[in-house]
N, C-alpha and C positions, 0 to 999 in steps of 0.2 A: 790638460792634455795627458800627463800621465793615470794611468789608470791601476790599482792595481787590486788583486781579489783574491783574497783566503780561501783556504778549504782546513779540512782536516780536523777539526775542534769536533766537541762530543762528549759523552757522558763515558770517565774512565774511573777506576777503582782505587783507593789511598795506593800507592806503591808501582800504578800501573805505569804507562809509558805513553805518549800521544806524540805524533809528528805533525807540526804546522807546516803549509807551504803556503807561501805569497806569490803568485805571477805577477811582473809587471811587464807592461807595456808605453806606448807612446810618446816612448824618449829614448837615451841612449842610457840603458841600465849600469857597464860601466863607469858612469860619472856621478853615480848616487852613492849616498853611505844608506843603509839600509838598515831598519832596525826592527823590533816587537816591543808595544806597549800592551800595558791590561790596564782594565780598570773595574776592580772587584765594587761589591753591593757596597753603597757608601763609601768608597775612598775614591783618590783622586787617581786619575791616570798617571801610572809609574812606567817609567823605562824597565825592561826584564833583559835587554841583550841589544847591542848595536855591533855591526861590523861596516868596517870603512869603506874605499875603495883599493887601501893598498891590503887589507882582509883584518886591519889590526881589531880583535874581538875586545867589548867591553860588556861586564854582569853587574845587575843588582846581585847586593849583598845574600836575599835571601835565594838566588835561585844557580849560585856559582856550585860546582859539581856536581850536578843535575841536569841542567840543560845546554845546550851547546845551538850555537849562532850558525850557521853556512850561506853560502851564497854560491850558485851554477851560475857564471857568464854565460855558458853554454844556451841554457835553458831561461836566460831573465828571470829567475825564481830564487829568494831567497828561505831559507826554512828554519826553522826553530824544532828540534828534538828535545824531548820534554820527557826526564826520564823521574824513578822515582817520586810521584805527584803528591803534591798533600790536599786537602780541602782548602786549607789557604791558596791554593792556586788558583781555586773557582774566580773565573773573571772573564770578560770580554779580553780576546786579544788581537788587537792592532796592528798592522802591519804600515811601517813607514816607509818613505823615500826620502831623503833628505838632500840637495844641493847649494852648495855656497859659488857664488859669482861674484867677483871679489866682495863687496861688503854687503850685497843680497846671498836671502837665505830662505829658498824653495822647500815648502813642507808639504808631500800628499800621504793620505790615509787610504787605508782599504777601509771597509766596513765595518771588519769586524768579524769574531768566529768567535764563539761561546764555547768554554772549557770546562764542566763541570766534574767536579772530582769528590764521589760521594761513594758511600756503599750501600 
């Protein structure tokens, strides 16, 4: 039921800045934690940022002062601002929903939006 669909990914420059945005739909947006995974050429799918539903933000190690988590109740769209980029950041990224019912735990994925950070 829930749906949700990326935009914003693309080809940016070592140092540039790229903004992700996630819509979701087909449920009640604030009852998700919402998050951004990637998953670069050969590794596995890593966590880059999750925000809750009371807004508490969580970073992987490598992308803490760089990028920053948001979420519009307003707009069901959560976003991911991607500043200072490196080639390490080249990856597929992810866009989560997450819900817990008491000991069920609801996971939906976007696609996917491809981030290439080359010169």
């Amino acid at each position: 039921q829930v749906q949700l669909v990326e935009s914003g990914g693309g080809l940016v420059q070592p140092g540039g800045s790229l903004r992700l945005s996630c819509a979701f739909s087909g449920s009640i947006f604030v009852l998700f934690n919402m998050g951004w995974y990637r998953q670069g050429p050969g590794k596995q799918r890593e966590l880059v940022a999750n925000i809750t539903r009371g807004g508490y933000r969580k970073y992987a190690d490598s992308v803490k002062g760089r990028f920053t988590i948001s979420r519009d109740n307003a707009k069901n769209t959560v976003y991911l601002q991607m500043n200072s980029l490196k080639p390490e950041d080249t990856a597929v990224y992810y866009c989560n929903a997450g819900q817990a019912i008491g000991i069920r735990r609801d996971d939906y994925w976007g696609q996917g939006t491809q981030v290439t950070v080359s010169s």
